[in-house]
C-alpha positions in Angstrom: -17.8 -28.3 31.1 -20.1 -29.3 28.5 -23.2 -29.5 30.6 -22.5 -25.8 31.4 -21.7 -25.3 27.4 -25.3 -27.2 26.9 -27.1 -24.7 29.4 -25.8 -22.0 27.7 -26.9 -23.5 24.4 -30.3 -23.8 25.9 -30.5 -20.3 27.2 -29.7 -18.9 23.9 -31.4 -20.6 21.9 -28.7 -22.5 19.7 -29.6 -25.7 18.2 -26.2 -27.3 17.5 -24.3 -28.8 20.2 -21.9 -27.1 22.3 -19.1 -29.0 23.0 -15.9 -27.5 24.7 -14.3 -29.0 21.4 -16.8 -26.6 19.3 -15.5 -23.7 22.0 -12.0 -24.3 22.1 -11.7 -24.8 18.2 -14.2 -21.7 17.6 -12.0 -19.4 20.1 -8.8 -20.9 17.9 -10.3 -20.3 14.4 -13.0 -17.1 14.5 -11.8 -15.3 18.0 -8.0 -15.3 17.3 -7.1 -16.2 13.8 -9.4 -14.3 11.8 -8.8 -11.4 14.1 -4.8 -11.4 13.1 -3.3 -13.5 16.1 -0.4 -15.0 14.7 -0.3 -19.0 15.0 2.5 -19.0 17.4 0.3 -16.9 20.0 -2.5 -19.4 19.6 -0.6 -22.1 20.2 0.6 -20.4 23.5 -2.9 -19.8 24.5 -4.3 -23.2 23.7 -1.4 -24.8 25.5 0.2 -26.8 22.5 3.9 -27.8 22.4 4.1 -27.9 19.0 2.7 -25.3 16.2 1.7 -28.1 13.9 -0.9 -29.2 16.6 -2.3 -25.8 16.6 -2.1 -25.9 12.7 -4.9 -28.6 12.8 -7.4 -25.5 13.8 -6.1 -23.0 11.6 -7.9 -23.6 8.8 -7.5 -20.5 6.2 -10.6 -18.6 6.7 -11.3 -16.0 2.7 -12.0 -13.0 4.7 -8.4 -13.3 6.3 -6.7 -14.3 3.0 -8.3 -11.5 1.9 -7.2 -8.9 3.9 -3.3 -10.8 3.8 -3.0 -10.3 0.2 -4.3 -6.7 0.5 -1.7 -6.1 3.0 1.5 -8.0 1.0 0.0 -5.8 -2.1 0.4 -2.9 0.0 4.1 -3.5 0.9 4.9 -4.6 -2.3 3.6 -1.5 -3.9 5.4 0.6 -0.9 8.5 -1.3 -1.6 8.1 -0.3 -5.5 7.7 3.1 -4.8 11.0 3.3 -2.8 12.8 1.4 -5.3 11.4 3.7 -7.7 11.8 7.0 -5.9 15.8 5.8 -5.3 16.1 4.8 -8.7 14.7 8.7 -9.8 16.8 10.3 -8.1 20.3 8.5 -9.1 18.8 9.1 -12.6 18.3 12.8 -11.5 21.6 13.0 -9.9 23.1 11.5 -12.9 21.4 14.0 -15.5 22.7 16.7 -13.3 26.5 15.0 -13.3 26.4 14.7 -17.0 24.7 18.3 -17.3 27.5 19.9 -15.0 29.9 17.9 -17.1 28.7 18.9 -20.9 28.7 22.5 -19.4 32.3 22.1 -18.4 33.7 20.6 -22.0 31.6 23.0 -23.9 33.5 26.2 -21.8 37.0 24.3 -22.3 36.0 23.9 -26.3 35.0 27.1 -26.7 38.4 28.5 -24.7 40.4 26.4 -26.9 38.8 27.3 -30.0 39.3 31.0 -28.9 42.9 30.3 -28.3 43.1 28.9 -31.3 41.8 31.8 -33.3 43.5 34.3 -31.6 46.8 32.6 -32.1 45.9 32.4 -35.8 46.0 36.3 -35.9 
């Protein structure tokens, strides 16, 4: 496997040494991780029994971390924005409720003051 690895080293025109070590770790870190492959699929493909194996090539690449924290800052503000929207309209709902309410006492005052008046002469 290396010699083949070497040949193609040669052929291209790479200086470092191609190892199926450089390959498989490579493939782990720059084909699959920082293309959004979760660890657990890795591990599949690589053959590991145990994520924390696979965890030895997953080394946290700033381009990735990048792009995670855009994407939790996305949901979070997504989340906000529901929270907020609900939390408008039980305000709205509320206003309207205490609206519909003061509308109501302020007809059953005035009745009652008109009764009262009227009974007066």
């Amino acid at each position: 496997m290396n010699s083949y690895l070497k040949e193609i080293g040669d052929i291209c025109d790479i200086r470092k040494s191609l190892t199926f070590h450089l390959a498989r770790h490579t493939f782990a870190t720059t084909i699959t991780l920082a293309n959004g492959v979760p660890i657990e699929s890795v591990s599949k493909m690589l053959g590991h029994k145990k994520i924390a194996t696979t965890q030895v090539y997953a080394k946290v690449i700033g381009k990735k971390l990048s792009e995670d924290m855009d994407v939790l800052k996305e949901n979070l503000f997504k989340v906000a924005a529901l929270y907020r929207s609900q939390l408008y309209t039980v305000i709205y709902s509320s206003l309207l409720h205490f609206r519909l309410v003061g509308a109501l006492y302020l007809r059953i005052y005035n009745r009652v003051q008109q009764q009262q008046r009227d009974s007066i002469y």
